[in-house]
GUMITOR-41216 format. One line per field, with one value per residue (C-alpha): residue in one letter; z, y, x. Coordinates in steps of 0.25 Angstrom, whole numbers, plus 5000, padded with zeros to 4 digits. Example, Ala and Ser with C-alpha at 12.3 -4.5 7.8 and 13.67 -1.06 7.14 Angstrom:
2
res	a_s .
Z	5031_5029 .
Y	4982_4996 .
X	5049_5055 .
END
This chain:
302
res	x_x_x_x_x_x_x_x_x_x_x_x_x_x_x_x_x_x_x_x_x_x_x_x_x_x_x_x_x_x_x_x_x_x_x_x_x_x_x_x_x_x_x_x_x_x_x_x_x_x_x_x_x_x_x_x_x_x_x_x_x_x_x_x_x_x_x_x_x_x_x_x_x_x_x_x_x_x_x_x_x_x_x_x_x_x_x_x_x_x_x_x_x_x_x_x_x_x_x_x_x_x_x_x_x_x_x_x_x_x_x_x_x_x_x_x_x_x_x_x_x_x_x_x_x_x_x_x_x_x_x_x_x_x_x_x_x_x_x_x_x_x_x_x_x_x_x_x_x_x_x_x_x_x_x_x_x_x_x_x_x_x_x_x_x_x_x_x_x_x_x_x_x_x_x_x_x_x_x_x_x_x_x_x_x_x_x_x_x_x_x_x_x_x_x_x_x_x_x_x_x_x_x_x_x_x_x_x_x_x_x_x_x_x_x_x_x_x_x_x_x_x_x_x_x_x_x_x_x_x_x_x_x_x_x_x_x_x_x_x_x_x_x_x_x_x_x_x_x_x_x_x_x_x_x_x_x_x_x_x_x_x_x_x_x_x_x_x_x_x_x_x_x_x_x_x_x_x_x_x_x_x_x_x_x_x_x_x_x_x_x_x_x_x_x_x_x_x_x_x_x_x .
Z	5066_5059_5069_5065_5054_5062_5066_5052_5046_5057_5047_5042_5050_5054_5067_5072_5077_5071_5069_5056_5059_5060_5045_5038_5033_5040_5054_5056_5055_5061_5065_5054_5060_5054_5046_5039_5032_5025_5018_5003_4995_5000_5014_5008_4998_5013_5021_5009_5010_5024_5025_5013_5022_5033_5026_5031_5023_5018_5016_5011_5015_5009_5014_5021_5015_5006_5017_5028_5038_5043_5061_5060_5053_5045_5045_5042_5037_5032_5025_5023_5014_5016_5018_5005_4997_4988_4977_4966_4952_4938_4926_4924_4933_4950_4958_4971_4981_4987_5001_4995_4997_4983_4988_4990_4976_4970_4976_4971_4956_4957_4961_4949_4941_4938_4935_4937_4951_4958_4958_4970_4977_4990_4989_5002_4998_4996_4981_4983_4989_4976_4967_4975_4974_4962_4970_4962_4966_4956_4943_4945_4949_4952_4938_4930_4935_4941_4931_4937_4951_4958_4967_4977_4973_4987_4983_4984_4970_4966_4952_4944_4938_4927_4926_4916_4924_4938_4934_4941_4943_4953_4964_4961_4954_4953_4965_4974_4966_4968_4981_4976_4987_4979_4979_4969_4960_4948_4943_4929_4929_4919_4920_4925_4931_4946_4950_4943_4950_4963_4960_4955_4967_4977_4970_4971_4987_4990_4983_4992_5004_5002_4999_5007_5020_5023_5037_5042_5042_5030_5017_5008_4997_5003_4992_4976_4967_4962_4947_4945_4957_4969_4981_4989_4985_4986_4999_5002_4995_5005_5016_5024_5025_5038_5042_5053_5059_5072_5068_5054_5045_5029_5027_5027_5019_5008_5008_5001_5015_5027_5037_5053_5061_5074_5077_5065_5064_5051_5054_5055_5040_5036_5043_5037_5021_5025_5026_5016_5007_5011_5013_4998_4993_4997_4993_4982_4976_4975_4980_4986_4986_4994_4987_5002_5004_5016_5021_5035_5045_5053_5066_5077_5084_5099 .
Y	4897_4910_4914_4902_4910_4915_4902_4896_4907_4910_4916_4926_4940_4937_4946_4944_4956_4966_4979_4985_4999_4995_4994_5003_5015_5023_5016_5011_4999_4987_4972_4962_4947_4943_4950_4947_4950_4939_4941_4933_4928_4913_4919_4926_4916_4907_4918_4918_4903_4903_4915_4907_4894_4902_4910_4923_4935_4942_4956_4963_4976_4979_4991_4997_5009_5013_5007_5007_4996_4996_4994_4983_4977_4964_4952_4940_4940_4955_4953_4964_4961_4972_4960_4955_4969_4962_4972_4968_4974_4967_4976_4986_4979_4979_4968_4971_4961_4968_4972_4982_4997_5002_5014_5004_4999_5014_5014_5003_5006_5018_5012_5003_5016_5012_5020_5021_5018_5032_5037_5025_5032_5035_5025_5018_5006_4991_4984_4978_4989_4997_4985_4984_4998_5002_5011_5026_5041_5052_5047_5033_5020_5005_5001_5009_5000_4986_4975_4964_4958_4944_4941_4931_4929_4925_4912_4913_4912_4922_4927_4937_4949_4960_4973_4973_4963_4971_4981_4992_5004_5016_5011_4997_4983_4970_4965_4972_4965_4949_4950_4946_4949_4957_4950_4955_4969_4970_4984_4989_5000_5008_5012_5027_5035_5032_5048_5052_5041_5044_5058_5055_5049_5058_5068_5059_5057_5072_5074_5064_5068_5083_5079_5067_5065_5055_5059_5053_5038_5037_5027_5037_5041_5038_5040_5038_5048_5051_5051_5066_5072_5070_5063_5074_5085_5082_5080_5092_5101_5092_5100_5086_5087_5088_5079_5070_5056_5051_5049_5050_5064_5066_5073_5087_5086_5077_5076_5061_5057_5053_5052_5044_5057_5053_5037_5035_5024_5015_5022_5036_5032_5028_5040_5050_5043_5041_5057_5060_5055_5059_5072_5072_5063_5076_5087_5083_5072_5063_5048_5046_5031_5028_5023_5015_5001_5002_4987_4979_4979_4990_4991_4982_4993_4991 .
X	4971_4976_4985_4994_4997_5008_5014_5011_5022_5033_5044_5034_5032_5016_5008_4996_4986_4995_4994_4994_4995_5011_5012_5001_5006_4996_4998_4984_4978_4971_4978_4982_4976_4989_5001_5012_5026_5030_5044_5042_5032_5031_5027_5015_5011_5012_5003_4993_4992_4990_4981_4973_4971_4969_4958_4965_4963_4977_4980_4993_4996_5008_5016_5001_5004_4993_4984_4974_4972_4958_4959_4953_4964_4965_4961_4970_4984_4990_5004_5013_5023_5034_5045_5043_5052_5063_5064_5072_5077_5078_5080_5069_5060_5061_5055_5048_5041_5027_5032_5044_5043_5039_5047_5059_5056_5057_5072_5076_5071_5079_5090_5089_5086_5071_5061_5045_5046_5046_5035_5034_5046_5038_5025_5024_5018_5024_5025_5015_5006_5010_5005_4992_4988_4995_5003_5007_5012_5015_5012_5018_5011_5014_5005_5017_5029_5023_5026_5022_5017_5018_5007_5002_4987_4978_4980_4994_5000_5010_5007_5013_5003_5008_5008_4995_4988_4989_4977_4982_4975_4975_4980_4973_4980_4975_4981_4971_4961_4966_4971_4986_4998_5009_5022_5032_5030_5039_5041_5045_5053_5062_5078_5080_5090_5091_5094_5080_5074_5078_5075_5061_5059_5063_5055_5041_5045_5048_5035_5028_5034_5029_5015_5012_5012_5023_5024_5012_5006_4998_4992_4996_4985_4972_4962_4965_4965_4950_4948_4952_4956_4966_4962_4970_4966_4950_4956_4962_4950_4940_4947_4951_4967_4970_4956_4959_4951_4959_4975_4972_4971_4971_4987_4988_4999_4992_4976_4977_4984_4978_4989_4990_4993_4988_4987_4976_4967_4964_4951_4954_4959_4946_4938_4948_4947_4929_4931_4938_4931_4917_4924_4930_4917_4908_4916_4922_4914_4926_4925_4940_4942_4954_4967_4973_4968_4960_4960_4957_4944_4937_4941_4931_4925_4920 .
END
């Protein structure tokens, strides 16, 4: 009966069985039952319906950046909402709906000669992905701009959450808690001069770019900072740069990396963070909890 989902919505960009290795920022992961892109918020509010009757279970991904997909995939229906990136200015304030580039929306603060925004210059994440986690670099984070949210609850009813009422924290807001879909981010921003915008910007990317391992298929940050200490560096002292499971290998170019050298599996993910932190656990004493959202079912093994 699910598979009618794909005949109940012929305008909206739906596959069955599809891989999701095409869109995760690490190149890995399992088959989502069903996924889709749909292109405004009447076709997600209709997905959500449908999934509800349906009893499907929904997942959004968001720009898969900060994120593993387990090989086993997903059940249900996975949305990505990267066609849904209307970004619009207003005064101080810019408007962005979930599937924009939060890079996208640093250039077009600057072009308005808004400022608080750089520090995002180079996050690789969606709006929504950056509301969802919080999402920070250099000093900055989203907590520090976002003013408001709209939502679509699971019961699909849009509803609009302030900035006091997201409860964000490292890497956390309320949305991960209640299972809302982000659908708009409104971001309070202050007048500045667009040369020393750009400038600020240029200087957090180059910055970036000499440090990370852009190079390479990654999540970006595996493991959050530890109270006191730096994820990398606990990394690096352990002796396990360079450390390898099949494709996948913590950056010799930055410790809190792990990158996809060599065809890597969601799995060689999960084996390279298990070792690290058993490695790091025993000689260092630190718990490292990881900061990307590891999501999806263990791979069927025969």
């Amino acid at each position: 009966m699910t598979a009618d989902i794909i005949a109940a919505f012929p305008k909206v960009k739906l596959m069955q069985n599809e891989p999701l290795s095409n869109y995760t920022n690490t190149k890995t992961g399992g088959k989502a039952d069903f996924l889709a892109f749909p292109a405004d918020l009447a076709e997600v509010k209709a997905l959500v319906l449908y999934a509800n009757e349906q009893k499907l279970p929904i997942t959004v991904i968001g720009n898969a950046s900060n994120l593993i997909v387990k090989d086993g995939g997903i059940r249900g229906l996975v949305m990505i909402l990267t066609e849904m990136n209307h970004i619009e200015v207003a005064d101080n304030q810019i408007t962005a709906e979930s599937g924009a580039s939060i890079i996208e929306v640093t250039k077009v603060a600057q072009a308005a000669s808004l400022t608080g925004l750089e520090f995002a210059a180079g996050i690789p994440g969606s709006v929504g992905g950056a509301i969802f986690m919080n999402a920070g670099a250099y000093g900055g984070e989203i907590s520090l701009v976002a003013d408001s949210v709209t939502v679509l609850t699971p019961e699909a009813k849009l509803k609009t959450i302030q900035r006091t009422d997201l409860d964000f924290g490292y890497r956390h807001s309320r949305v991960q808690d209640e299972g809302d879909i982000v659908i708009t981010a409104t971001f309070r921003l202050q007048p500045g001069d667009a040369t020393k915008i750009q400038a600020k910007m240029d200087d957090l990317n180059a910055r970036r770019a000499a440090r990370q391992p852009l190079e390479l298929p990654s999540c970006g940050s595996v493991f959050k900072r530890p109270t006191g200490y730096f994820a990398g560096k606990l990394i690096h002292d352990a002796g396990l740069q360079g450390y390898q499971s099949g494709g996948a290998q913590v950056s010799t170019k930055h410790a809190g990396f792990i990158v996809n050298v060599d065809h890597a599996t969601a799995s060689d993910y999960l084996a390279v963070i298990q070792h690290v932190q058993a490695t790091v656990l025993a000689k260092a004493g630190v718990k490292l909890e990881t900061e990307v959202r590891i999501i999806g079912e263990d791979p069927v093994l025969n």
